[in-house]
C-alpha positions in Angstrom: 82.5 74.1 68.1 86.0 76.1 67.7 87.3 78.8 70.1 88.8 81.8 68.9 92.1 82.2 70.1 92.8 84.7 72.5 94.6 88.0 71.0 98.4 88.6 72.8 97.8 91.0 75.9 99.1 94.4 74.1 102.0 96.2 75.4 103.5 100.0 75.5 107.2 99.7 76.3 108.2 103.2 77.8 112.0 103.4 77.9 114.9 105.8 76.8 117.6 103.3 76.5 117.6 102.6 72.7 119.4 99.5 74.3 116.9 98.4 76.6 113.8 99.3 74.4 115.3 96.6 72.2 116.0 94.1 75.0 112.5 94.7 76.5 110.9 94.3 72.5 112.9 91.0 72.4 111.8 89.7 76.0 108.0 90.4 75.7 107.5 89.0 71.6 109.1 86.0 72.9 106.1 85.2 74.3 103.2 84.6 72.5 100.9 85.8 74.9 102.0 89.2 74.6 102.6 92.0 71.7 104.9 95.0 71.9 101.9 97.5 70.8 104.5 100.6 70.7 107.9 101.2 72.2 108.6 105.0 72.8 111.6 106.8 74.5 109.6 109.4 76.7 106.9 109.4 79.0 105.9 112.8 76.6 105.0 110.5 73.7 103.5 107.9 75.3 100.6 110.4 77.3 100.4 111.5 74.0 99.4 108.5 72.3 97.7 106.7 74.9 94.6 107.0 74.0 95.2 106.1 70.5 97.0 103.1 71.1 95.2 101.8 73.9 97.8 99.4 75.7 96.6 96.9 77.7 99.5 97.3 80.2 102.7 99.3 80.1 106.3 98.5 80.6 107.2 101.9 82.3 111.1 102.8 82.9 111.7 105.4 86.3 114.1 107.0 85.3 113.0 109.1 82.4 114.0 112.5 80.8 111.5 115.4 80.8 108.6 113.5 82.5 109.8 110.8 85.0 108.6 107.5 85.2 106.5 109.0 88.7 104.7 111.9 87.1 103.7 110.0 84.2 102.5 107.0 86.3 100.3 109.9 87.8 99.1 111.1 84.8 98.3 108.3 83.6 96.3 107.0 86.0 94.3 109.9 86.6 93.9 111.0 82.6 93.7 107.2 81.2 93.9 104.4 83.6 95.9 101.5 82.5 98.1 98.7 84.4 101.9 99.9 84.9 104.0 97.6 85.8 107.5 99.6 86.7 111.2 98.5 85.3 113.6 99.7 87.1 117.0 98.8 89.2 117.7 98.8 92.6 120.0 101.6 92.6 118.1 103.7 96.0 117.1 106.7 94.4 116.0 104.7 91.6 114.0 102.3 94.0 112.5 105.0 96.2 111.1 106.6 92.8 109.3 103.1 91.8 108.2 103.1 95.1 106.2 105.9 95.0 105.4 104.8 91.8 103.4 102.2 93.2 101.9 104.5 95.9 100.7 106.8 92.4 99.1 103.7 90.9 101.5 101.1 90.1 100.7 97.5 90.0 104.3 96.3 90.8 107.9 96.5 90.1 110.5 94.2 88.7 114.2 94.3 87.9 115.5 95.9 85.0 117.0 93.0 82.9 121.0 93.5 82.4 122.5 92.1 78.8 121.1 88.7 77.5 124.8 87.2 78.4 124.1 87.8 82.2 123.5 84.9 84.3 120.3 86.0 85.9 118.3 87.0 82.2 116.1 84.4 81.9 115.0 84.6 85.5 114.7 88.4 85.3 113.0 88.1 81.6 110.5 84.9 82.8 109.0 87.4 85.6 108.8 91.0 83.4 106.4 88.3 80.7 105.0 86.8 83.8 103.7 90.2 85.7 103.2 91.9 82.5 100.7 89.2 81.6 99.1 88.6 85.2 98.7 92.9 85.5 96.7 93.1 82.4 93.9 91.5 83.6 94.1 93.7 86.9 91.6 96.4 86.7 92.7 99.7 87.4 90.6 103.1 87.9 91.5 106.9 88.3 93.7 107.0 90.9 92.7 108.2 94.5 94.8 107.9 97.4 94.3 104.3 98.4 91.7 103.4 100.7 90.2 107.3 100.3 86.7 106.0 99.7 84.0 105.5 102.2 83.3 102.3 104.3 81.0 99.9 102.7 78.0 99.7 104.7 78.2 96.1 106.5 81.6 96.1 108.0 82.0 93.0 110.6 82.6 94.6 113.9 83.4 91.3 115.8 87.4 92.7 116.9 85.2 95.2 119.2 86.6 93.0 121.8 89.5 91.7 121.6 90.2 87.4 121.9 93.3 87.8 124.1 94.5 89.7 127.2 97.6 91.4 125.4 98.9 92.0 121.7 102.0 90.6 121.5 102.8 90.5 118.3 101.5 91.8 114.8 101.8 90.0 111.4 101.6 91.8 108.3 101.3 90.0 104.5 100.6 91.6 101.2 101.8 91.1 97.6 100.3 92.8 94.5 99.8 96.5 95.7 101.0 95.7 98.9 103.7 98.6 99.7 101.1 101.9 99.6 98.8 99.5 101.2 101.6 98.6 104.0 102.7 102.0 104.6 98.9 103.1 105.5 98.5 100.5 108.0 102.0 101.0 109.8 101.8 104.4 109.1 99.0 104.5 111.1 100.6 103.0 114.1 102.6 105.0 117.0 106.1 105.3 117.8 105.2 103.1 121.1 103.1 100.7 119.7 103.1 97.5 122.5 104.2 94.8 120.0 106.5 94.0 117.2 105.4 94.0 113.7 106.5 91.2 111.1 106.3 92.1 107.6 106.0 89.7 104.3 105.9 91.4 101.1 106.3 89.5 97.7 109.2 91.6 96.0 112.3 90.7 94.0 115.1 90.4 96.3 116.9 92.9 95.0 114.7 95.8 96.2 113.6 94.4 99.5 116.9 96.4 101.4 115.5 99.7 100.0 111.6 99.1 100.5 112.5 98.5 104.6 114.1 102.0 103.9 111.4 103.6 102.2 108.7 102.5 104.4 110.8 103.8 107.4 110.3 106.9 105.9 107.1 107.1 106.2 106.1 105.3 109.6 106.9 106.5 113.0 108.4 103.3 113.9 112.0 102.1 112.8 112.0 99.4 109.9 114.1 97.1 108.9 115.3 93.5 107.3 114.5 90.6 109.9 117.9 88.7 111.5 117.9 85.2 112.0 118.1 85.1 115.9 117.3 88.4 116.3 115.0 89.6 119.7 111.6 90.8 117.8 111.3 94.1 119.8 108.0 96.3 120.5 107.5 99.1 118.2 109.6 97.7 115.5 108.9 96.8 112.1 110.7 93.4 110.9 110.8 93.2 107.1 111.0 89.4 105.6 114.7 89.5 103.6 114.0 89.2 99.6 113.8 85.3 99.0 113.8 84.1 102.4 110.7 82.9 105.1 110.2 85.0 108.1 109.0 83.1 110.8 108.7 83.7 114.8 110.2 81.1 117.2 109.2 80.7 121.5 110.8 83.9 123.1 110.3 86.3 120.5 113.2 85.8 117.9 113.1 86.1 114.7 114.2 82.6 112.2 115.0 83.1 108.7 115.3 80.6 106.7 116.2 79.2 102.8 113.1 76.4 103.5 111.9 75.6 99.7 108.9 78.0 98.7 105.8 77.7 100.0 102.7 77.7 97.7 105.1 78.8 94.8 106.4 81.8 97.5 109.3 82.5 99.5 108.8 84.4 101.7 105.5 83.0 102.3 102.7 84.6 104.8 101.7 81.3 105.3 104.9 80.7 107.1 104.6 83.9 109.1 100.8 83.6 110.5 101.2 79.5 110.9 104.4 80.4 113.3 102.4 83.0 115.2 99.8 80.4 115.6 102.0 78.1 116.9 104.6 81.0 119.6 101.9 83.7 120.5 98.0 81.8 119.3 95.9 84.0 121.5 98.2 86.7 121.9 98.7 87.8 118.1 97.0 89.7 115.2 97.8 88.7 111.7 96.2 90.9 108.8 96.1 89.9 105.2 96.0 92.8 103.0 95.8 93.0 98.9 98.0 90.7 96.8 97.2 88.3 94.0 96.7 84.5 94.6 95.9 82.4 98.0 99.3 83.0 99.8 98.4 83.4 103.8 95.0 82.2 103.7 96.0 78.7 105.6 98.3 80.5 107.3 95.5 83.5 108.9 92.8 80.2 109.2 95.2 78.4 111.4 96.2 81.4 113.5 92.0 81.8 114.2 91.8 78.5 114.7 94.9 78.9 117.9 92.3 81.8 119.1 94.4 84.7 117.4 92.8 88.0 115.8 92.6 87.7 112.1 91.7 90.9 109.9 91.5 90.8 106.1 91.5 93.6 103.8 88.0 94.7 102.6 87.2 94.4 98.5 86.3 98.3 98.8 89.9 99.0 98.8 92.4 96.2 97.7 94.3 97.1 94.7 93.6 92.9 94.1 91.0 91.1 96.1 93.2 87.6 95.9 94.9 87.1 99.2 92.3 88.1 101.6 89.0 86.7 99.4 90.8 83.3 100.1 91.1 83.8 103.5 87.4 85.2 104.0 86.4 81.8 101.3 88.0 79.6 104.2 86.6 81.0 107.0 90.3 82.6 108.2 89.1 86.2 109.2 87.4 87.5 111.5 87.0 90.7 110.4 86.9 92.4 106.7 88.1 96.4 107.0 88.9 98.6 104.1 92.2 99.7 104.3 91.7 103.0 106.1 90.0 101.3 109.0 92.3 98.5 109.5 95.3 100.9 111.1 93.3 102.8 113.8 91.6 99.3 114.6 95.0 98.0 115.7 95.8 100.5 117.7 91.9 100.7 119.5 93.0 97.3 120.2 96.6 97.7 121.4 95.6 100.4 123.7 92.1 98.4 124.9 93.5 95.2 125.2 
């Protein structure tokens, strides 16, 4: 018995640059699990043939005439949902844009590539195929603000007491959708929250300086990049640097490190939760919120198993139910919360504990 081959995941290029269009064409047929479906120069004419042409993901550029890269992102995930994953640079207003991008409905971003002489194009190109592939197969619905839905009806309700006597620190971990999904739970905190907050997000390096900066913007607490040696304070919010592991060491400092990926990841929530495990055990929280693959399952299992609070994001509201349905597989969380909950729960238990 033969198996048809599977057709090229289809793709709508949106991009002014005559220059990059043609780069972009030339990155995405050189893999032949993808198809450039259309390439058009405005987010105008691609909302207007959308529905004809049907993409299975789109290649969307931020920085658009007319109709930026934002607004149609909107549109299009309210009119015709469809995967997006965002192109752009890491120039900041550039950055902050594609960030909100994501917040309208946005799988993910990833660097703009530069010329094919420059020395970081097949990197750059080998991760637009990669995520263009991997999003396609993410599905996507009209666009609500995330976690705006109501609570499935069995919630665990097991963090009612808390396992320890004092938070005294929180860990944080998401990838795929992870940013919206970060700034609700933070955002949800107060300016005197009693612990410091770690932070792992899978991002390209380039753009972690200007997503600490962004989500300072919208969190009451102050944000930004984790220092090797550096005093983890209460009611601050450390950000893993792009392509390094964030880990806590005994008396509350920070380590970051060039340690070889974990699990295909650096940074790597397993390397965050397995140090709280090991410096605070009883006296931290880790949560595990929407991402693709298994990255901080172990991690979240082994700081339950040292007596810490574990939280997972519920399937209700993850953008992709990868990271935490690992961790609930294992036996790692002790609680499943949709996203809304998960915020107002850590500071019940702050102020309780």
């Amino acid at each position: 018995m033969t198996t048809r081959p599977k057709k090229p995941v289809r793709v709508m290029i949106v991009e002014d640059s005559a220059v990059v269009r043609t780069l972009l064409t030339h990155i995405i047929n050189a893999d032949p699990r993808l198809t450039v479906a259309l390439a058009v120069a405005s987010a105008e004419e691609a909302l207007e043939v959308l529905e004809e042409v049907k993409p299975d993901v789109i290649s969307m550029d931020i920085r658009l005439p007319g109709i930026d890269g934002l607004d149609a992102t909107r549109r299009i995930m309210a009119e015709h949902p469809t995967p997006i994953v965002v192109i752009a640079d890491s120039v900041e207003d550039s950055l902050k844009i594609s960030l909100n991008a994501l917040r309208a409905g946005a799988l993910t971003v990833v660097e703009k590539p530069a010329g094919l002489a420059s020395q970081a194009y097949d990197a750059l190109a080998d991760d637009i195929r990669t995520q263009l592939y991997i999003m396609s197969s993410v599905p996507v619905i009209r666009q609500r603000p995330i976690g705006g839905i109501a609570p499935p009806k069995i919630v665990s309700t097991s963090l009612d007491t808390p396992p320890f006597k004092k938070m005294s620190v929180l860990g944080l971990a998401a990838s795929t959708g992870g940013p919206p999904a970060l700034a609700k739970v933070i955002g949800a905190l107060s300016a005197d929250f009693p612990a410091p907050v770690l932070v792992v997000q899978h991002m390209g390096a380039p753009f972690m300086e200007g997503f600490a900066s962004w989500l300072g913007g919208l969190t009451q607490m102050p944000v930004s990049i984790a220092r090797a040696g550096e005093l983890a304070e209460p009611g601050r919010v450390y950000v893993a640097p792009g392509d390094r592991h964030l880990a806590l060491r005994t008396g509350r400092t920070l380590m970051v490190t060039e340690a070889p990926p974990v699990g295909g990841q650096r940074p790597s929530a397993n390397v965050l939760f397995q140090s709280l495990a090991r410096t605070a055990g009883p006296n931290a929280v880790g949560v595990l919120l929407t991402g693709m693959g298994e990255d901080g399952a172990k991690g979240l299992l082994e700081l339950r198993q040292a007596g810490g609070c574990t939280i997972t994001e519920h399937e209700s509201s993850a953008v992709v139910y990868g990271m935490p349905a690992a961790a609930v597989r294992m036996g790692a969380s002790r609680a499943s919360l949709p996203l809304d909950m998960i915020g107002p729960r850590l500071l019940q238990m702050a102020e309780t504990a």
